[in-house]
Chimera marker file (.cmm) of the C-alpha trace (Angstrom):
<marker_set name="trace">
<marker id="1" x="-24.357" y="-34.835" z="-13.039" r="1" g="1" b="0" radius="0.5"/>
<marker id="2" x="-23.234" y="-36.468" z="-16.032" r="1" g="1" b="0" radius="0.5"/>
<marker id="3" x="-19.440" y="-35.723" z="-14.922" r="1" g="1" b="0" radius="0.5"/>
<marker id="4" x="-19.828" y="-36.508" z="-11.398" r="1" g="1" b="0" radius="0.5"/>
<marker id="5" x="-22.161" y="-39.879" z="-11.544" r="1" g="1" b="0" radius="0.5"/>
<marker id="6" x="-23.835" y="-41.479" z="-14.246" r="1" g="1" b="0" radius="0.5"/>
<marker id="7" x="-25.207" y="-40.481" z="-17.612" r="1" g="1" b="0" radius="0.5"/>
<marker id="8" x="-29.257" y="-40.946" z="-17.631" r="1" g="1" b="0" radius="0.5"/>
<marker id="9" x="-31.931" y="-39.703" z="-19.512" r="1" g="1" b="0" radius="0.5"/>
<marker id="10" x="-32.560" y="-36.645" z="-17.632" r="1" g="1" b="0" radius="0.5"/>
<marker id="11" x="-28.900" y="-35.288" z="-18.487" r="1" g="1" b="0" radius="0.5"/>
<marker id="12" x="-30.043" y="-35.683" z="-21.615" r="1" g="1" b="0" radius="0.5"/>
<marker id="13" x="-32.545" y="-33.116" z="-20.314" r="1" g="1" b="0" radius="0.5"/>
<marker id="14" x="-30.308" y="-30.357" z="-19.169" r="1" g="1" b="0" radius="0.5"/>
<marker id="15" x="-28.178" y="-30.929" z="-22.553" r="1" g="1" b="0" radius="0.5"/>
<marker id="16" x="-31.496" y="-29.998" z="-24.706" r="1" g="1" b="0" radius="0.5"/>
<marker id="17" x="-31.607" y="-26.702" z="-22.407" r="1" g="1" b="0" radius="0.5"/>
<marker id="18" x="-27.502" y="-25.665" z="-23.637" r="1" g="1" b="0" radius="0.5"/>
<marker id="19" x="-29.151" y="-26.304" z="-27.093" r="1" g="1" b="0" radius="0.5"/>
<marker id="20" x="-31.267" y="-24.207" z="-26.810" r="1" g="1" b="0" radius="0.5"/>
<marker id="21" x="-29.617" y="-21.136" z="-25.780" r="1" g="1" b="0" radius="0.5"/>
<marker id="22" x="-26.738" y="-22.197" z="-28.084" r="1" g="1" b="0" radius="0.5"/>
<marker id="23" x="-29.659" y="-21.963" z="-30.837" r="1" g="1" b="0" radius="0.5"/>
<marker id="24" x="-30.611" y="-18.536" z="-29.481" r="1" g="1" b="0" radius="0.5"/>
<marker id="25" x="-27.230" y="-17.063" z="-28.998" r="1" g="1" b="0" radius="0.5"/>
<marker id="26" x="-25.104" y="-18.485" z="-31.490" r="1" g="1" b="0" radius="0.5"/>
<marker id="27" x="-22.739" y="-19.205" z="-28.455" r="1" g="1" b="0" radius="0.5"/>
<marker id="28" x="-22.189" y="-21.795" z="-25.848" r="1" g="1" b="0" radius="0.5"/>
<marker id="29" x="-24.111" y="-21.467" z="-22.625" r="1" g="1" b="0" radius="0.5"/>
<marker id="30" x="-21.112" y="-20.193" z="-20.698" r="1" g="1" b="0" radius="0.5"/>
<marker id="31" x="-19.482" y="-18.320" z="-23.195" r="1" g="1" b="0" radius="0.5"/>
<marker id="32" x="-18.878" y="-15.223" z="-20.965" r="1" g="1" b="0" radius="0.5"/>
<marker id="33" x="-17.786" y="-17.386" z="-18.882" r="1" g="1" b="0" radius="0.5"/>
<marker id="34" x="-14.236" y="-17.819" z="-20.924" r="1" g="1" b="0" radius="0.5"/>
<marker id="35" x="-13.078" y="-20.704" z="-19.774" r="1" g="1" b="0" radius="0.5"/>
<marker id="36" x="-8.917" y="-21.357" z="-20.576" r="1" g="1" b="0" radius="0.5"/>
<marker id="37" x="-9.625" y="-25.504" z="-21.066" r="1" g="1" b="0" radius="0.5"/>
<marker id="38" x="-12.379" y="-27.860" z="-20.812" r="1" g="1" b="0" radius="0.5"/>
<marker id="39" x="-11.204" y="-29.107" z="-18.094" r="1" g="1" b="0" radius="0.5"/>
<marker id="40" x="-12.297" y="-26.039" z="-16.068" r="1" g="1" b="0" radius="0.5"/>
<marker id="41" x="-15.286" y="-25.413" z="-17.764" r="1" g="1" b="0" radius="0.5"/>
<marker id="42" x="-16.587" y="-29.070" z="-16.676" r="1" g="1" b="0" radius="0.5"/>
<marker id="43" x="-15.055" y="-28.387" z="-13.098" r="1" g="1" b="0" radius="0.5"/>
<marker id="44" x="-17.038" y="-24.934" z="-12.942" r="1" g="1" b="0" radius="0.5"/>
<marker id="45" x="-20.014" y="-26.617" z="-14.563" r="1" g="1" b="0" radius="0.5"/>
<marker id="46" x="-19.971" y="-29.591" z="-12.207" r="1" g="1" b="0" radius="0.5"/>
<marker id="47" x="-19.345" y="-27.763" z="-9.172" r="1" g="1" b="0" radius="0.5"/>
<marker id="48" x="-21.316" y="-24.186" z="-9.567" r="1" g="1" b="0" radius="0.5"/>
<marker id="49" x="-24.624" y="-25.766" z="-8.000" r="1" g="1" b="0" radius="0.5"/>
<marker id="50" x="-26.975" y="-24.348" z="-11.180" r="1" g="1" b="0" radius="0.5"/>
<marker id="51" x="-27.654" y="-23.762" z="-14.859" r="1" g="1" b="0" radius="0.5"/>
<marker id="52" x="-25.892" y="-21.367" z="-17.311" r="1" g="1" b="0" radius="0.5"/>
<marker id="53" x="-27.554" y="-18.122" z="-17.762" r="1" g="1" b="0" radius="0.5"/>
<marker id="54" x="-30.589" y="-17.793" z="-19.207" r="1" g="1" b="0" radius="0.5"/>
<marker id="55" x="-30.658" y="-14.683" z="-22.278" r="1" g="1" b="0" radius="0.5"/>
<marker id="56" x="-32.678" y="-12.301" z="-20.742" r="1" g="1" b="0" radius="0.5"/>
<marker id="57" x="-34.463" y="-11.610" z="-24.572" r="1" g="1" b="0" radius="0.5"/>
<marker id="58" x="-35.962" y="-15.282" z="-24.519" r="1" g="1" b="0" radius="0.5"/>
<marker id="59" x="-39.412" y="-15.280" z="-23.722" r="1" g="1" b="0" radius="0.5"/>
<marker id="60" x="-41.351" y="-16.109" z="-20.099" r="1" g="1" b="0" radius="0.5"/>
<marker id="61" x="-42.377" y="-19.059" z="-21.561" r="1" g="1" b="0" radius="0.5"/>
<marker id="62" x="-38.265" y="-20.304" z="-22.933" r="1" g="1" b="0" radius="0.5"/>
<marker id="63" x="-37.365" y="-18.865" z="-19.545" r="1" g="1" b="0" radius="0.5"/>
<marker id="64" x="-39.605" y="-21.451" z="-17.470" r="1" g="1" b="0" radius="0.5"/>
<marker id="65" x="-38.738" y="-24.298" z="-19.878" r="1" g="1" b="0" radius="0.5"/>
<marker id="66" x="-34.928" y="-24.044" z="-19.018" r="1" g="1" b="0" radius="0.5"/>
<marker id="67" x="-35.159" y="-23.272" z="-15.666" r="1" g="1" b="0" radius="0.5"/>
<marker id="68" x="-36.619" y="-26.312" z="-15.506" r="1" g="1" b="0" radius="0.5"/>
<marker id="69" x="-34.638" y="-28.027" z="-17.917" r="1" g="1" b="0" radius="0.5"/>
<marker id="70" x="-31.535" y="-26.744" z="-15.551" r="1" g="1" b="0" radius="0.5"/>
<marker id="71" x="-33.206" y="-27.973" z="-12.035" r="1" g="1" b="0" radius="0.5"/>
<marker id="72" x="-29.788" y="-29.008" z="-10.491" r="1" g="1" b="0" radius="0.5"/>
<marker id="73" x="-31.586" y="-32.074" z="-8.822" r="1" g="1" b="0" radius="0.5"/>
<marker id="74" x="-32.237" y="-34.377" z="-11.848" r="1" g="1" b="0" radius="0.5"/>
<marker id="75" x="-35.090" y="-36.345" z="-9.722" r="1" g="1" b="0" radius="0.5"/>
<marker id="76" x="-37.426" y="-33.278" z="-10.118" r="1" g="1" b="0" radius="0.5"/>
<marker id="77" x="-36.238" y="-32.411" z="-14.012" r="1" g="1" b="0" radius="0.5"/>
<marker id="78" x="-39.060" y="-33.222" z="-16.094" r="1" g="1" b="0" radius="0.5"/>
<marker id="79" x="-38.724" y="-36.361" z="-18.863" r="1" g="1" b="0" radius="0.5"/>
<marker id="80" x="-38.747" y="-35.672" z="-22.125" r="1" g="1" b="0" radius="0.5"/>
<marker id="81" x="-42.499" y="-36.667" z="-22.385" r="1" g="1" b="0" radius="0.5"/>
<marker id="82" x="-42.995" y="-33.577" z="-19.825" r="1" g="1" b="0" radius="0.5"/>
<marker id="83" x="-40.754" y="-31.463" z="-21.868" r="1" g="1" b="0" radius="0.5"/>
<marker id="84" x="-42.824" y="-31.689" z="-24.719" r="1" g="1" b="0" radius="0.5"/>
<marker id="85" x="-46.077" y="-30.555" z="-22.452" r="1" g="1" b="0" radius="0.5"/>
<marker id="86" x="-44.614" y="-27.168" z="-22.020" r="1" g="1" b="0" radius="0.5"/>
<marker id="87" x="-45.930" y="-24.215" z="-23.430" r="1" g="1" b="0" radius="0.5"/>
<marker id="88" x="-42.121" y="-23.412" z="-24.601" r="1" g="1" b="0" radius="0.5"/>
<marker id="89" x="-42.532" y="-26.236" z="-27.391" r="1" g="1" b="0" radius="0.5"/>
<marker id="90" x="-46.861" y="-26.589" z="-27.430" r="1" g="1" b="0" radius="0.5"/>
<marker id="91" x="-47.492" y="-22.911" z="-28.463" r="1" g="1" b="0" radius="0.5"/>
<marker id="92" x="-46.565" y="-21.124" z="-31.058" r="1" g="1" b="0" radius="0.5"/>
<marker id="93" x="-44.398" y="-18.176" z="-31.067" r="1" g="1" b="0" radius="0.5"/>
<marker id="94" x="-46.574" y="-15.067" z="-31.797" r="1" g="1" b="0" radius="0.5"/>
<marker id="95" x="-44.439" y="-11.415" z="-31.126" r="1" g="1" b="0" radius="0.5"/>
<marker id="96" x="-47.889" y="-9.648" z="-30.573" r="1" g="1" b="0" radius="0.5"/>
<marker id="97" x="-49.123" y="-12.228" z="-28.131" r="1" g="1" b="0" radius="0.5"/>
<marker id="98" x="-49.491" y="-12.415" z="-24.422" r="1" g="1" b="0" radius="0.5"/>
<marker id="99" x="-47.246" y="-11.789" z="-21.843" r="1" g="1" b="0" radius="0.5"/>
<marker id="100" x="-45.972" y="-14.871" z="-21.955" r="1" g="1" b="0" radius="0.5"/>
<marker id="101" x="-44.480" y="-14.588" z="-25.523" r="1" g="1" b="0" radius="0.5"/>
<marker id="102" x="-42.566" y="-11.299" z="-24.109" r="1" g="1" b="0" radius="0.5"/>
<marker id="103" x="-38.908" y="-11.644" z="-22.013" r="1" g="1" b="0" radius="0.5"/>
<marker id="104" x="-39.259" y="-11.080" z="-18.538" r="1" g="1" b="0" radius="0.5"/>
<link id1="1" id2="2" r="1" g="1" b="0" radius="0.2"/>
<link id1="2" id2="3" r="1" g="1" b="0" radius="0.2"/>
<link id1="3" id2="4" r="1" g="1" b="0" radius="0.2"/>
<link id1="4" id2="5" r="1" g="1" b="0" radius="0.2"/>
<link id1="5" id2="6" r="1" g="1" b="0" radius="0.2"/>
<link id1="6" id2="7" r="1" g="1" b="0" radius="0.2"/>
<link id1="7" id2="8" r="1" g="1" b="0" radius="0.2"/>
<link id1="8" id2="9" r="1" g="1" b="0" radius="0.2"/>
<link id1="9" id2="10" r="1" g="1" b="0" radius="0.2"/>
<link id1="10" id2="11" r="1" g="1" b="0" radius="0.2"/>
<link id1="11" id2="12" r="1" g="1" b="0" radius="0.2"/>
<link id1="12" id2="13" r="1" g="1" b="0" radius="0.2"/>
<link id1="13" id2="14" r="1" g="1" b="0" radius="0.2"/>
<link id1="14" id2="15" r="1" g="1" b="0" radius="0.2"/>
<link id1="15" id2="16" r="1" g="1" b="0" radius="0.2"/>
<link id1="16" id2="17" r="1" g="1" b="0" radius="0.2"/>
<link id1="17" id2="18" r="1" g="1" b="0" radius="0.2"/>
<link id1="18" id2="19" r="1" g="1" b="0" radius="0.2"/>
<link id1="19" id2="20" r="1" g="1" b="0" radius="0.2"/>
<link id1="20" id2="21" r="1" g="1" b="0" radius="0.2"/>
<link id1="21" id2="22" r="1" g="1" b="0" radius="0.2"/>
<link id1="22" id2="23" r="1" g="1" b="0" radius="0.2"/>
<link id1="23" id2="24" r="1" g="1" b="0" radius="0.2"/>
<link id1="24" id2="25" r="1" g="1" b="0" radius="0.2"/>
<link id1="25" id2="26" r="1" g="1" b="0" radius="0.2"/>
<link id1="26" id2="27" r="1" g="1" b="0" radius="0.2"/>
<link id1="27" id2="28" r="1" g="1" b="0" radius="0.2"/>
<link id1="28" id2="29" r="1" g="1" b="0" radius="0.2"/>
<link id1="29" id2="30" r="1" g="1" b="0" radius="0.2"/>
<link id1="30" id2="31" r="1" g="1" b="0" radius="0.2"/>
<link id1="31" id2="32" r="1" g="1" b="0" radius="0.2"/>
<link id1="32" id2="33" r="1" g="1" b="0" radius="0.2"/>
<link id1="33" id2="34" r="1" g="1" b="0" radius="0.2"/>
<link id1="34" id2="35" r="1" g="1" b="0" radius="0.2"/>
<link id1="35" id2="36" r="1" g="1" b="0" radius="0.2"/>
<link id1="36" id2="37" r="1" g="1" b="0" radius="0.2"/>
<link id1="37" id2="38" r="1" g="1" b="0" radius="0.2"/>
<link id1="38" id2="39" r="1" g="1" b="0" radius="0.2"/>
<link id1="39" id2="40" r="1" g="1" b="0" radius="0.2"/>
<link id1="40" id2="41" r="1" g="1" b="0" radius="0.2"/>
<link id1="41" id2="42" r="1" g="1" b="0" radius="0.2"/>
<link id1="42" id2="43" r="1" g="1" b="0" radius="0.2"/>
<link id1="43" id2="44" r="1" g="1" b="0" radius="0.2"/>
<link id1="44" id2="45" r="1" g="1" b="0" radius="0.2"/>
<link id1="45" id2="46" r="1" g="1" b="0" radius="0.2"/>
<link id1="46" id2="47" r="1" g="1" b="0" radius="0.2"/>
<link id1="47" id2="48" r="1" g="1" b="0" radius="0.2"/>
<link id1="48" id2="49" r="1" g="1" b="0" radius="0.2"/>
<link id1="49" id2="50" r="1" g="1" b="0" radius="0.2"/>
<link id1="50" id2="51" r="1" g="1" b="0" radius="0.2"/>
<link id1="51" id2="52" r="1" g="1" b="0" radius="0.2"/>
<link id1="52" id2="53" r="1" g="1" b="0" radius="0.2"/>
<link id1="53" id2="54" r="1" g="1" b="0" radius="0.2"/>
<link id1="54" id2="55" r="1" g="1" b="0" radius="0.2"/>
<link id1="55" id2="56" r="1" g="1" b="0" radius="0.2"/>
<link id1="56" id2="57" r="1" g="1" b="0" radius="0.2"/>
<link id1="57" id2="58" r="1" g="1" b="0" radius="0.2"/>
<link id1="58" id2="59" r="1" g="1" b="0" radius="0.2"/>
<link id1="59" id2="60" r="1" g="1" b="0" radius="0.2"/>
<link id1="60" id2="61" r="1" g="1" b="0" radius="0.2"/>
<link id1="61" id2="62" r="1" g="1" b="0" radius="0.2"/>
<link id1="62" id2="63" r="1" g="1" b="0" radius="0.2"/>
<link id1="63" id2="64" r="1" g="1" b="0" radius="0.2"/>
<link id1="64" id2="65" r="1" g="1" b="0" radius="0.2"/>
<link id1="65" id2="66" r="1" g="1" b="0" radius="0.2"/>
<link id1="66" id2="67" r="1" g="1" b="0" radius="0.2"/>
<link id1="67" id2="68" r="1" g="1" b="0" radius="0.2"/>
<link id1="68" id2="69" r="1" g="1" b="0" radius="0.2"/>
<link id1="69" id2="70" r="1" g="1" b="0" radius="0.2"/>
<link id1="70" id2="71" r="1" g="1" b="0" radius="0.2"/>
<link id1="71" id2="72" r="1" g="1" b="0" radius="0.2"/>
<link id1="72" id2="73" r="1" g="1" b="0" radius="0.2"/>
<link id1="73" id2="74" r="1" g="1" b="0" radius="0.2"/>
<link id1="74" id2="75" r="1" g="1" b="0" radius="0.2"/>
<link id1="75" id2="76" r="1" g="1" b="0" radius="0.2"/>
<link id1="76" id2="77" r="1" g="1" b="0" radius="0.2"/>
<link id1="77" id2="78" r="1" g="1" b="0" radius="0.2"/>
<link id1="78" id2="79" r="1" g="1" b="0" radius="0.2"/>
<link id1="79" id2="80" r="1" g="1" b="0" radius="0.2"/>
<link id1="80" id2="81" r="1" g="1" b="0" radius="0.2"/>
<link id1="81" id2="82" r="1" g="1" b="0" radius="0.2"/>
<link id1="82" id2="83" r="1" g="1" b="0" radius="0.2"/>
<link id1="83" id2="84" r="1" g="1" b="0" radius="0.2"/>
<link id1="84" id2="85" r="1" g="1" b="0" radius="0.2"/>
<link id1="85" id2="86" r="1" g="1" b="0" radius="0.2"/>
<link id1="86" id2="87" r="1" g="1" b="0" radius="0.2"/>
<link id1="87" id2="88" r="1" g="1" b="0" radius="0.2"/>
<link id1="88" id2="89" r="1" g="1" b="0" radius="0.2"/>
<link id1="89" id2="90" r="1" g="1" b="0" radius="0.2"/>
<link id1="90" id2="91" r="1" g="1" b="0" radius="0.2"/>
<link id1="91" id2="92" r="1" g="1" b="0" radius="0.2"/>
<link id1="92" id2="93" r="1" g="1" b="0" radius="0.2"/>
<link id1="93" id2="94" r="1" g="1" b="0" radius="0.2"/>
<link id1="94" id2="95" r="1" g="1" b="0" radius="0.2"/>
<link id1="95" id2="96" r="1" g="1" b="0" radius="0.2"/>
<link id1="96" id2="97" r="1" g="1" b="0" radius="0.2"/>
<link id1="97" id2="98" r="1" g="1" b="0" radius="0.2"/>
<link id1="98" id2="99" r="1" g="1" b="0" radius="0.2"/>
<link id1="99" id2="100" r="1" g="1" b="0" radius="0.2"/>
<link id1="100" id2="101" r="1" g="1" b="0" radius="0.2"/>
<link id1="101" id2="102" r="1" g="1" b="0" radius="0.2"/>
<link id1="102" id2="103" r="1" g="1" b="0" radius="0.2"/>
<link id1="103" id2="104" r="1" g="1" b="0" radius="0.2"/>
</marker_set>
């Protein structure tokens, strides 16, 4: 939204979702997508109607935090105060726990 209206908080928001997988990848959050400029990768990015992949080895729990850090409508993206509510970034990461701890 950031490229076709205004910058606000809750682009902020979606950004902290690309950081994350870009933490968990070591690549950008369309990397397969192989863009030839950035002008096509904003195009594609403003146009494509949703988020970037999510990893499929992230856990349930990173999986619900950035599909809801990618809603496409920023008016029902959660603030940062909500962000930090979710188990993705309350709990910590245990291998042997729950289901929730394991990738989908």
């Amino acid at each position: 939204e950031s490229i076709r209206e205004e910058v606000t908080p809750k682009g902020d928001i979606w950004a902290l979702g690309c950081t994350v997988i870009e933490m968990a990848t070591a690549r950008s959050p369309w990397a397969d997508a192989r863009f030839t400029n950035d002008w096509a990768a904003m195009f594609h990015i403003s146009q494509c109607g949703r988020g970037p992949p999510i990893p499929p080895h992230l856990s349930r729990q990173a999986h619900a935090f950035l599909r809801a850090c990618f809603d496409v409508d920023a008016a029902t993206r959660p603030d940062a105060a909500a962000c930090l509510e979710m188990p993705f970034l309350t709990q910590a990461y245990d291998p042997a726990g729950g289901p929730d701890m394991q990738p989908p």
